[in-house]
N, C-alpha and C positions, 0 to 999 in steps of 0.2 A: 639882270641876267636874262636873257631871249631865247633861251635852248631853242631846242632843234625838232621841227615837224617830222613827225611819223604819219603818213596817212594824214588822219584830219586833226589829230593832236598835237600840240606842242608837248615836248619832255625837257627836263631838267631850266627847265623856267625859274623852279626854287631852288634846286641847290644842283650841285655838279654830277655830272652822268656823262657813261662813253657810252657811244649809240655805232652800231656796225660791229663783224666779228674783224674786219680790217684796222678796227682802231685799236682793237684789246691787244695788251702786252703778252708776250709769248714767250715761253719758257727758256730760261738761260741757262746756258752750262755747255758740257759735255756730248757726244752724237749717244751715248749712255743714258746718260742722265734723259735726255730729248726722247728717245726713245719708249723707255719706263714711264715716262709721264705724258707719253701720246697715248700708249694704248693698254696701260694700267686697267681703264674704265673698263673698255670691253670686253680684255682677258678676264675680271675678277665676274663681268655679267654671263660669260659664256663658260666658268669655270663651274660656277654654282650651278645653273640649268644643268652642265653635263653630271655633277655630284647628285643631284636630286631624282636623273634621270636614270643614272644606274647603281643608284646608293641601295643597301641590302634592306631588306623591308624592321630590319634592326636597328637602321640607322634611321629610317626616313620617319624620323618624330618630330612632334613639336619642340620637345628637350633639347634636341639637336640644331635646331632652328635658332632657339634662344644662343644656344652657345658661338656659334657659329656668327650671329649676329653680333655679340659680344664683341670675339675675339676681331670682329673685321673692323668694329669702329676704335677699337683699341689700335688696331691698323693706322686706321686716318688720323687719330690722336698723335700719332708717328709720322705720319706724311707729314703734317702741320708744322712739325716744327723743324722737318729738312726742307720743306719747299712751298713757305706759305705766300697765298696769295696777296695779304696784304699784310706789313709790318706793322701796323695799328690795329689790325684782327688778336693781334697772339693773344692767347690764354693765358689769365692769369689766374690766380689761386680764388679768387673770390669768383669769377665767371665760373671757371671750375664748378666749386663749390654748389652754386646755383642750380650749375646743370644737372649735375649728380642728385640735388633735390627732386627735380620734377623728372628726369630720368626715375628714380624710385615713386614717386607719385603714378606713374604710366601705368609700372611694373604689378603695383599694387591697387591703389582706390577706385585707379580711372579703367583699368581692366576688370576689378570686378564689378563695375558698373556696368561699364562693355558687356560682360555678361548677364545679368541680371536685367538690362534695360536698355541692352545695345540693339541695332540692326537683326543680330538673330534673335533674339525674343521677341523682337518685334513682329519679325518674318513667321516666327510663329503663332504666333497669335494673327495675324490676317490669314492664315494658310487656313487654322483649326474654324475662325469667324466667318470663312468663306468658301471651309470647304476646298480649298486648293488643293493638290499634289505641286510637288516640285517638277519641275523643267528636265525630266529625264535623259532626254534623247541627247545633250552634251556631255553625256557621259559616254558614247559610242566615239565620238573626235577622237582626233591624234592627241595625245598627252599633253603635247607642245601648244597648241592648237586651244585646252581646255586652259592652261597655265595662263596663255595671252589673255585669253578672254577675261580670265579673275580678273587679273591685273585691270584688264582697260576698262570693264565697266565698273569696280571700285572706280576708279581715276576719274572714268564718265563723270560719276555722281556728287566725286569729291572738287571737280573744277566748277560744276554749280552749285554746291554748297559752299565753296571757297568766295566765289564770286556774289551769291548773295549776301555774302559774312559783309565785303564790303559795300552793297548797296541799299542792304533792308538796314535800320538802326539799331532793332534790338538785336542783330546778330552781330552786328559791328563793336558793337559794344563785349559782347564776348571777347569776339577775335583783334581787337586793338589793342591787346597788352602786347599780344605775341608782336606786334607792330612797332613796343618799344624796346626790342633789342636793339645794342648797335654794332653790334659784329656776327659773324657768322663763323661757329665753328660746331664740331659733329654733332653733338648735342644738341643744339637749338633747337630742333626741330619738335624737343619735349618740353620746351617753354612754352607759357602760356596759363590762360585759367582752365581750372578744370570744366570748365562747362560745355566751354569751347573746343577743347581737345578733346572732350566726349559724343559732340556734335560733329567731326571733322571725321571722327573714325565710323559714320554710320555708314553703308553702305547698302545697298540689295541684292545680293551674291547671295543670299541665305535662300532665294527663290529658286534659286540654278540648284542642280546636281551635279556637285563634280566628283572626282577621284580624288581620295585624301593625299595625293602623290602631287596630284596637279596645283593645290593648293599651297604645297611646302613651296614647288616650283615660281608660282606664282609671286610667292615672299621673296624670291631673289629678284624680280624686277625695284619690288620696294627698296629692297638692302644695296641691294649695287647699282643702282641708278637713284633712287628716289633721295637714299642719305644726303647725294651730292648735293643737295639743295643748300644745306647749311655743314657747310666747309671752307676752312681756310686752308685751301691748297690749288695752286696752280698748277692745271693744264693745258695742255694741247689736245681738245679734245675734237676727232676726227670729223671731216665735215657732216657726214653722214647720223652719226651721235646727238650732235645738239639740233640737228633738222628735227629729228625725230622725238629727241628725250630733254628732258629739264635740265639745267645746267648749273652749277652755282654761280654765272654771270647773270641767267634769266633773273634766277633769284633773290640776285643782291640789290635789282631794278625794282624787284615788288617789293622788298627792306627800302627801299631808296628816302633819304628825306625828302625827293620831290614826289608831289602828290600824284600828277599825271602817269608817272612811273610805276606808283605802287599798284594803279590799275590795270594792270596787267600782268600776264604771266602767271596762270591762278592754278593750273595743274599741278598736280605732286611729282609723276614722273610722265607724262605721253606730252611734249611742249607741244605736238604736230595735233592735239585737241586745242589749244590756244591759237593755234596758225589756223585752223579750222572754222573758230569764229573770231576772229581778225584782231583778239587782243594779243598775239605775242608781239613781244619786243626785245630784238639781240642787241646786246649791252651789257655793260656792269655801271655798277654803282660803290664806290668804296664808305663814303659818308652814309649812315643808317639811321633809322631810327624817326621819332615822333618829336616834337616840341625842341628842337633845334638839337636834339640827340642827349635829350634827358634820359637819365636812367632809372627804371622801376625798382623797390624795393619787392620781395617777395612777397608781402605783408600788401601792400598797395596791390598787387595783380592778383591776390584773393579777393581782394575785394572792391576791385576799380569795377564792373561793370554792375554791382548794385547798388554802391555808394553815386557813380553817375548818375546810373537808369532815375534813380530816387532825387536827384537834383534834377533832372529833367522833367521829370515827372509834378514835381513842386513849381519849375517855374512854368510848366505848359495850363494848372490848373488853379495856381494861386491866384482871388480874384483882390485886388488889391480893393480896402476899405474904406469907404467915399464918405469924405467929412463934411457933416453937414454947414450951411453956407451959414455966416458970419451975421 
């Protein structure tokens, strides 16, 4: 296989990838159906902003946030199986199953770790150690304005922590489980070890002052853009959309069995920070996954990056025992 140069790389050298938004397959049916599935995206992203924007200060909670999140990937769960991207994607009862694990892992251990030992605890403690206040003065911005900002410096932070995950070892070692999935569907995105997905959600937003308004708002970049990452549903998503935002074709390229592939496309939702520093790649990839698309036991991505760390660790310092001569 010789795949196909991007810039100074070769992609799909090891296994099959479509490279260009000209080559990806585009939605079939009805000028109904075509329609619904061009511009779904941006109505459900510009629907949520307007809800958060003038929602009653009764409504504009976290509670509501949660539900709202809920009911929308209960959504996609629905998209999936009127208009999935790939027939070899669907859902089955044991993927399922899986997901709905570490979905409740999120909800519960890794969130109260989150708090106890996430980014804001952190932020506090460098704030009280150092004496800081917070970043007042973006609390005077337009709403809209304070909403973007969450969003893009989270994403800032999260496409270099994404991106060292695959280039330092021992972070790599975390985040390669999430590397052995082999389809992508809404849930994905809460697979993984928990170390890793405690690492992934840190950010530095805890330094900023915002409005607790701008930060609900901010959550709908994550929920209506960021979900798409891991979904099996085709669309037609508008040229201007995938310029700017993550796609589940970016994403199915960083899932890719091919390795050149996976390195790349490391942001959660802003793809226009990967066109920024020269690793995005427009494409899909339908084959996924690690070890010619072996599949992880949940038992094994407990504990795949310390059962490795510790065989690396044995053959980097084992010094093997010299028999004295005959």
């Amino acid at each position: 296989m010789t795949g196909i140069r991007v810039g100074k790389r070769v992609i799909g050298a090891d296994a099959p990838v479509t490279i260009g938004w000209e080559n990806i397959p585009k939605v079939e049916g009805g000028p109904v159906k075509r329609f619904i599935f061009t511009w779904f995206q941006p109505t459900m992203l510009f629907a949520l902003l307007i809800f958060w924007y003038y929602a009653p200060n009764s409504l504009a909670k976290a509670s509501t946030a949660i539900t709202i999140g809920i009911a929308f990937k209960v959504l996609l769960l629905l998209l999936e199986w009127v208009n999935p991207r790939h027939a070899s994607w669907r859902l089955t009862w044991k993927e399922f199953a899986t997901d709905l694990f570490y979905v409740g892992l999120g909800y519960t251990v890794i969130r109260l770790a989150g708090f106890y030992l996430g980014s804001g605890a952190m932020t506090k403690a460098v704030q009280q150690a150092m004496h800081w206040d917070k970043i007042t003065w973006f609390v005077s911005m337009p709403l809209l304005v304070q909403a973007f900002l969450i969003a893009f410096i989270f994403d800032f932070g999260q496409y270099w922590m994404h991106r060292g995950m695959h280039n330092w070892y021992p972070l790599w070692l975390t985040h390669s489980v999430h590397h052995y999935i082999t389809q992508l569907n809404v849930n994905k995105g809460a697979v993984g070890n928990p170390v890793e997905l405690f690492l992934i959600g840190l950010g530095v937003g805890g330094f900023f002052d915002f409005l607790p308004r701008a930060a609900l708002m901010a959550g709908a970049f994550g929920l209506a853009v960021g979900t798409y990452q891991h979904i099996n549903v085709r669309f037609n998503s508008p040229r201007w959309w995938r310029f700017l935002f993550n796609t589940t074709e970016h994403h199915s390229l960083h899932h890719s069995l091919d390795y050149e592939a996976t390195r790349s496309n490391y942001s959660g939702t802003f793809i226009i920070i990967d066109r920024m520093f020269g690793t995005c790649v427009d494409g899909e990839a339908e084959l996924l996954g690690m070890e010619g698309g072996r599949r992880m036991s949940i038992r094994e991505q407990m504990t795949f990056p310390f059962t490795e760390g510790w065989k690396t660790l044995k053959e980097k310092f084992h010094r093997p025992v010299s028999l004295p001569a005959e």
